[in-house]
C-alpha positions in Angstrom: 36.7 98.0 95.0 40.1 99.4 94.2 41.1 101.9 97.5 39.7 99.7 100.6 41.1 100.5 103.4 41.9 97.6 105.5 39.6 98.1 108.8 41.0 101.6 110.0 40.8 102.6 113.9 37.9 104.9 112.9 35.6 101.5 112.7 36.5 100.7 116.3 36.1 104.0 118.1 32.7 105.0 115.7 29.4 104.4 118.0 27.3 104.6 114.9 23.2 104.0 116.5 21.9 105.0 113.5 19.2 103.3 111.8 17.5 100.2 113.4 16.3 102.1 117.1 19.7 103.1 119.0 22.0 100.8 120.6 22.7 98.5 123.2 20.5 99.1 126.7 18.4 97.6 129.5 19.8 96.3 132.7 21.9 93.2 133.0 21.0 90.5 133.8 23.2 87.7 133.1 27.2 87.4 131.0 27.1 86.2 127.6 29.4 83.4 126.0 30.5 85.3 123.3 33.5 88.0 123.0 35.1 89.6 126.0 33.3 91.1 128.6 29.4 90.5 129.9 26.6 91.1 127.5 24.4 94.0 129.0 21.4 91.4 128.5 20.9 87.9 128.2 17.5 86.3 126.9 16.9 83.1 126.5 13.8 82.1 124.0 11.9 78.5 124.0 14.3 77.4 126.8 11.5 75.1 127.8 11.3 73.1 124.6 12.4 69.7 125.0 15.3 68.6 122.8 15.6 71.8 121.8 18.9 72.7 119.2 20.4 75.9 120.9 21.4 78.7 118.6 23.7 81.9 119.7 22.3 85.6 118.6 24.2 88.6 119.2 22.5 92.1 118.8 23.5 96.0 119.8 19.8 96.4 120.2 17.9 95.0 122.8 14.4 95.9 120.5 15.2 93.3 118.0 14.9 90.2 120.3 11.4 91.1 120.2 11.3 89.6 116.3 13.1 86.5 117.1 10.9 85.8 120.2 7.9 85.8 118.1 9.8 83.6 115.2 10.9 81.0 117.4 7.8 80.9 119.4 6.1 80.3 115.8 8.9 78.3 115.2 8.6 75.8 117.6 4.8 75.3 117.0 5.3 74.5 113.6 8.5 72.5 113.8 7.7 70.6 117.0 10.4 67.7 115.4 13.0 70.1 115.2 12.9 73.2 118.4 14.6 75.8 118.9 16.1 77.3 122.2 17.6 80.6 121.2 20.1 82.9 123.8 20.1 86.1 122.6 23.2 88.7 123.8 23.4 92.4 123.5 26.3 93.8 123.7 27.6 97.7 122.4 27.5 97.8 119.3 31.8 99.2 119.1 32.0 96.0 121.4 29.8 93.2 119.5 31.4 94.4 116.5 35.1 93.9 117.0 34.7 90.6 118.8 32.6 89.3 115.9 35.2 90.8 113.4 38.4 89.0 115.4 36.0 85.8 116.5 35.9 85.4 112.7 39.2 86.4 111.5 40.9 83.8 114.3 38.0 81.2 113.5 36.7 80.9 116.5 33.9 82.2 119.3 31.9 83.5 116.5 27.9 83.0 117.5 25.6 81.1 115.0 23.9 84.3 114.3 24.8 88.3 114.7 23.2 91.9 114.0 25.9 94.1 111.6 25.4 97.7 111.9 24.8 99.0 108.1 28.3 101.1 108.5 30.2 97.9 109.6 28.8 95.1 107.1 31.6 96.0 104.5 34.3 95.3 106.6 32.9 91.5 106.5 33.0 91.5 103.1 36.3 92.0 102.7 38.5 89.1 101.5 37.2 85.5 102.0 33.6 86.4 103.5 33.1 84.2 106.5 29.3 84.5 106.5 27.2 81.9 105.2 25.2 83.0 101.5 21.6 82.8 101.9 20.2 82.9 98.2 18.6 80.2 98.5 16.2 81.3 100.6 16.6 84.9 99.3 16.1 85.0 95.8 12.5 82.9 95.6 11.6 85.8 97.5 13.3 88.8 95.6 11.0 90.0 93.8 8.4 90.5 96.5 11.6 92.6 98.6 12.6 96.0 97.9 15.4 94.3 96.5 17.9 97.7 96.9 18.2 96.9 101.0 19.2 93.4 100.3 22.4 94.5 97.9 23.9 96.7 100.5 24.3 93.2 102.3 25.6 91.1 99.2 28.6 90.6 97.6 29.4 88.5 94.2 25.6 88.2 93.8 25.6 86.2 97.3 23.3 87.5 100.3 24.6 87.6 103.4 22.7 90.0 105.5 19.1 89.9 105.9 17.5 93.2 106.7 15.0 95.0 109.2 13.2 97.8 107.2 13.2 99.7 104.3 14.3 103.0 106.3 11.9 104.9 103.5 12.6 108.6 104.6 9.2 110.4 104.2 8.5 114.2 105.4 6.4 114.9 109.2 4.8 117.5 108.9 2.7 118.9 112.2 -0.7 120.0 110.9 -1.5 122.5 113.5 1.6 124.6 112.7 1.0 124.1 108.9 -2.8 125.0 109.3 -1.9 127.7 111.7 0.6 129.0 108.4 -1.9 128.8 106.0 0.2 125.9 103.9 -1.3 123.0 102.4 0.6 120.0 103.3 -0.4 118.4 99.9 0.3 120.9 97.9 4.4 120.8 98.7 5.7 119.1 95.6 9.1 120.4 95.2 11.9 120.9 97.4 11.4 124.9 96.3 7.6 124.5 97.1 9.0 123.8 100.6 11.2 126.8 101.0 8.1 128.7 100.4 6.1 127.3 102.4 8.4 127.8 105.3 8.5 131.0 104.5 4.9 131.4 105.4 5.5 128.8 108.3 8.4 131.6 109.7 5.6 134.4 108.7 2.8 133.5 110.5 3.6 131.3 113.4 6.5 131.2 116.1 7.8 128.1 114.7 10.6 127.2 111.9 9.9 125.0 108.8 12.5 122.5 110.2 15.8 121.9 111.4 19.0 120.4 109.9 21.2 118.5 111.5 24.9 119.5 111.9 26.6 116.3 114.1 24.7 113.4 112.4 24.0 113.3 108.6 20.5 112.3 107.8 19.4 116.1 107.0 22.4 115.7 104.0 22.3 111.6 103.0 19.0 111.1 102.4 19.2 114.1 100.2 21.8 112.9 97.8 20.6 109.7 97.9 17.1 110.6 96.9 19.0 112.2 94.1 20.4 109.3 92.8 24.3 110.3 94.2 26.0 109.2 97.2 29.3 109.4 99.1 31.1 106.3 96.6 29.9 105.4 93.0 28.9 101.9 91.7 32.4 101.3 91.4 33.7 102.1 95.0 35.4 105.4 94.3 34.9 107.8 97.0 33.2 111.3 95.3 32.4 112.8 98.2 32.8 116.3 96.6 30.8 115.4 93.3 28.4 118.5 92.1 25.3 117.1 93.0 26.5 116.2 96.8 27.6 120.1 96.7 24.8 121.3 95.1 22.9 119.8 98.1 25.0 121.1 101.0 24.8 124.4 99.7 20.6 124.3 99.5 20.7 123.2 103.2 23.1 126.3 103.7 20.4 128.2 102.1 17.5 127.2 103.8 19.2 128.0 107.3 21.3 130.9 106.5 19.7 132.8 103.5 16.0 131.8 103.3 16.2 131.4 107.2 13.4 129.1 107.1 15.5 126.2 109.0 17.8 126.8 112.2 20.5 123.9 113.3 19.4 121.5 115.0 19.1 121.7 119.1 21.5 119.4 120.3 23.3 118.8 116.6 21.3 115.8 115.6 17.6 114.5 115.7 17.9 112.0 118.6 19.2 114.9 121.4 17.1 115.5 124.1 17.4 118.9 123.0 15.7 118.2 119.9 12.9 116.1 121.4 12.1 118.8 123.8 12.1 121.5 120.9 10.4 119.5 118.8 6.9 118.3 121.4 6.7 122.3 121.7 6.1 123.2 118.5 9.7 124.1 117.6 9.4 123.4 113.8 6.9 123.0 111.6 8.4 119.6 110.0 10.8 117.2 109.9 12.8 114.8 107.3 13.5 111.3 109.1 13.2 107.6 108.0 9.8 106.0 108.8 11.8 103.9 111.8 11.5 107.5 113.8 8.1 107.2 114.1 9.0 105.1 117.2 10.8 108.5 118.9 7.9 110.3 118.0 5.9 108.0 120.5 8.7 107.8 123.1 9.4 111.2 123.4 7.4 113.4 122.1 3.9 112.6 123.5 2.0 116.1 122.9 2.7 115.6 119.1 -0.2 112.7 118.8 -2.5 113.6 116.5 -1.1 116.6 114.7 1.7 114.8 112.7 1.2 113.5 109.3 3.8 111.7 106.8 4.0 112.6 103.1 6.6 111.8 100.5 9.5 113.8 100.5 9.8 117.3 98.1 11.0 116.3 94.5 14.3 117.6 92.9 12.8 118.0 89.7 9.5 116.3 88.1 9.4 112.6 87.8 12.1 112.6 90.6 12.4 110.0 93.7 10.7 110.9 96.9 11.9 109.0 99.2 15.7 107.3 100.3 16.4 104.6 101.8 18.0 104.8 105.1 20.1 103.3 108.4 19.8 99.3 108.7 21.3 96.2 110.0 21.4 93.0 108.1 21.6 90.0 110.5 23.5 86.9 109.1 24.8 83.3 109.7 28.2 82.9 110.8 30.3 79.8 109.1 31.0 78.7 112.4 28.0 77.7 113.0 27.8 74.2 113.9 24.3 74.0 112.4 24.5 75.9 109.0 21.4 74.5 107.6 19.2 75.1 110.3 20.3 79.1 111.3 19.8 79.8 108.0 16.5 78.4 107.9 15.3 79.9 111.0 16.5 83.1 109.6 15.1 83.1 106.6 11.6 82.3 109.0 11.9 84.7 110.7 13.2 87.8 108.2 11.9 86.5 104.8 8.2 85.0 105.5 4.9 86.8 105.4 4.2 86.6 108.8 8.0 87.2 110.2 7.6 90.8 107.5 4.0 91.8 109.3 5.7 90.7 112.9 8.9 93.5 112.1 5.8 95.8 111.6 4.0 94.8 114.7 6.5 94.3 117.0 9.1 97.5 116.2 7.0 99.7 113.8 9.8 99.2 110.8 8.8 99.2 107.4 9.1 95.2 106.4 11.1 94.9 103.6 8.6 92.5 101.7 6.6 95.2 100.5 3.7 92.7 98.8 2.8 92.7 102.9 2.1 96.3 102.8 -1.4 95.9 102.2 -1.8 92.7 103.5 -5.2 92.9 106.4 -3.0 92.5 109.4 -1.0 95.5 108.7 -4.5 97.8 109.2 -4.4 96.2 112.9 -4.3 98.8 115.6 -1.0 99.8 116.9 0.1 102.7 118.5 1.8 104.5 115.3 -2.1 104.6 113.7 -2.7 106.0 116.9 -0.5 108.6 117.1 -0.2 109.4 113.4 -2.9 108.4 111.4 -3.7 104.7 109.1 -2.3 106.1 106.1 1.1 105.2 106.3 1.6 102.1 104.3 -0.8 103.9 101.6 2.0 106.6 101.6 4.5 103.7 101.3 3.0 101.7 98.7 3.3 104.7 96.3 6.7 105.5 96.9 7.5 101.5 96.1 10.5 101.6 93.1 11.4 105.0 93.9 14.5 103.9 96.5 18.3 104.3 95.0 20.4 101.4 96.5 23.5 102.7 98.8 27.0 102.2 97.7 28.7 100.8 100.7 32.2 100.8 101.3 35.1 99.7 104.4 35.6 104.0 104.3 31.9 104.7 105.1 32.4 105.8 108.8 35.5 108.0 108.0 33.7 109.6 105.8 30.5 110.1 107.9 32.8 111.0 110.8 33.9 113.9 108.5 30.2 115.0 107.7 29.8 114.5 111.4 32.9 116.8 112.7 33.7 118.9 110.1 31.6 119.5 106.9 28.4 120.2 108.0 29.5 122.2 111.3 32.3 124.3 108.8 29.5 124.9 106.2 26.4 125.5 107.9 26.7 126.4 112.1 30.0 127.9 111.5 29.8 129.6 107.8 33.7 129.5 107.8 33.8 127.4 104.7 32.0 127.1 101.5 30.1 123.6 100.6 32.4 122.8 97.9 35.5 123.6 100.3 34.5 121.8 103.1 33.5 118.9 101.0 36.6 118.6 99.2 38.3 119.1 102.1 37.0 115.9 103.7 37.3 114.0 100.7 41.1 114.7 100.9 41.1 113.9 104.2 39.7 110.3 103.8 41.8 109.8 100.4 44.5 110.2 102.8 43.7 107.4 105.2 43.3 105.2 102.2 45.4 101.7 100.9 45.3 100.6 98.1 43.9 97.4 98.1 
């Protein structure tokens, strides 16, 4: 990459919870070993296994000990020579993520295994990458992996973080306010198919078509993305202000302040309790998220069950993507690991098998990223996310399969969402004080300016 910046002060002040379900929570319980200050939770898995090699986790998300519970539970069945006893810590995620980054840098206190936010994982791959490759146990298994989520993780064709979920982002729609409108949910095919649908929706109901959101960005990166652009090119470069990112701003503009089918989101973003609240009254008609919100649905927004329904996202033009792939965490080995070998074969366990792909279904409702599972028998189990939407889901995803562009990663990723966060999206669309090409370039100037060259 040729304008890295070197680790800027906007990584250590972003809380970033995008992605794999929030941050860091539940009570505490115990301190962890690793970093400064107490882990908010302590779990210890297959402590009572004899003999047992003991292996250091850290997370920012309590959820995803839930994975490696089942994995070393399996694990320790099957491997009965050779048991694991695995202490899991959660810490916050600004807080995990800077003593991980100076445990490494100073060689020491590192655990044998660690979660890295999507928005983070570049600033690992800078210089001498002190994570250990796992293409061994990676690439027998590409080709049965949407392989896109894996290269965000990877660097000189080595693969370092192993992901949760695909993050496809698909289209809710609540049938009763569609039905209620008169709109065929099925019969949406392009983005402008939408706009006119919402005009009906604003017509003939008391709800809006949707809401976009003007403190977080995934009403605006899932859109470029879907149309094969993004905030860097292949190469690195920052292009913040390319056409096609402006040509997008300005059609979110134009849903909320010229078609007035869309209003800003209550709250700014899709995880407010505004927004929840808004949303399990009927507030809008629809909603663009990543299939890892199905989750909040359930949490918080009980009186939805059994009026939403997931569908592919609008095209841009024919033959266009409809979905994006977004948020994640890739979870890798650290080389200080005193048992290399082992970590990275529990990983791969536990984030590459069959059964560890169906367990990130059943145990956190995440897309696996081995899609050949997606029809496998024991994804049609009952869960709650049939319950409360409907058993069509991985039918939805198994068509969209091929259609996700990979994300172009870079060390400058959170000063440029922080700009999208504070300043383009409130300047262009709540406030209508600049236009989408201003504010964009504007914001590209402003992270060109907190560049180094490498």
């Amino acid at each position: 990459m040729k304008h890295w910046s070197i680790f800027g002060g906007a990584m250590l002040s972003l809380v970033y919870l995008a992605g794999c379900g929030g941050g860091s929570g539940g009570g505490s319980d115990g301190e962890g070993s690793g970093g400064e200050g107490e882990a908010d939770e302590v779990e210890v898995i297959g402590e009572d296994s004899e003999n047992a090699t003991e292996l250091t986790f850290w997370t920012f998300n309590e959820q995803h000990i839930g994975i490696y519970e089942d994995a070393v539970n399996r694990w320790n069945e099957e491997h009965a020579d050779r048991p694991i006893k695995l202490q899991a810590e959660v810490y916050p995620i600004d807080q995990m993520n800077n003593n991980l980054l100076l445990s490494l840098q100073s060689g020491s206190g590192a655990p044998d295994m660690a979660d890295i936010e999507i928005s983070y994982f570049a600033n690992f791959l800078e210089g001498d990458v002190q994570l250990e490759s796992m293409n061994e146990y990676v690439e027998p298994v590409l080709d049965d992996m949407v392989e896109e989520r894996f290269d965000i993780y990877s660097k000189d064709d080595n693969y370092y973080g192993m992901p949760y979920h695909v993050g496809a982002t698909v289209m809710y729609y609540n049938t009763e306010i569609m039905e209620e409108a008169g709109v065929n949910i099925d019969e949406i095919v392009t983005w402008d198919d939408y706009v006119e649908a919402g005009e009906q929706v604003v017509e003939n109901t008391d709800s809006m078509m949707t809401t976009v959101e003007v403190d977080e960005h995934f009403s605006f990166w899932p859109l470029i993305s879907q149309r094969g652009s993004d905030y860097f090119n292949d190469e690195g470069d920052l292009t913040l202000a390319n056409d096609t990112n402006v040509d997008t701003l300005q059609f979110l503009d134009d849903m909320v302040n010229e078609h007035e089918v869309a209003e800003v989101t209550p709250g700014g973003f899709h995880h407010s309790e505004e927004y929840y609240g808004y949303m399990n009254n009927g507030g809008a008609a629809s909603l663009m998220m990543p299939t890892w919100y199905m989750g909040r649905f359930i949490d918080y927004m009980p009186d939805l069950e059994g009026k939403m329904e997931i569908r592919p996202l609008p095209v841009w033009e024919e033959g266009g993507n409809r979905t994006a792939g977004m948020g994640g965490t890739g979870t890798v080995v650290t080389n200080q690991t005193e048992e290399p070998e082992l970590a990275k074969e529990f990983l791969a366990y536990a984030k590459l098998s069959e059964e560890g792909n169906i367990a990130l279904w059943q145990e956190l409702g995440f897309d696996p990223p081995m899609y050949t599972v997606w029809d496998d028998e024991a994804m049609d189990e009952p869960n709650p996310y049939y319950d409360y939407f409907d058993d069509e889901i991985f039918d939805t995803l198994l068509d969209l399969n091929g259609e996700i562009e990979a994300l172009n990663i870079t060390p400058d990723l959170p000063d440029v969402q922080s700009e999208i966060h504070t300043n383009v999206l409130n300047s262009a669309i709540r406030q209508q004080n600049q236009e989408p090409e201003e504010a964009l370039k504007q914001a590209e100037e402003a992270v060109k300016s907190g560049q180094t060259e490498e």
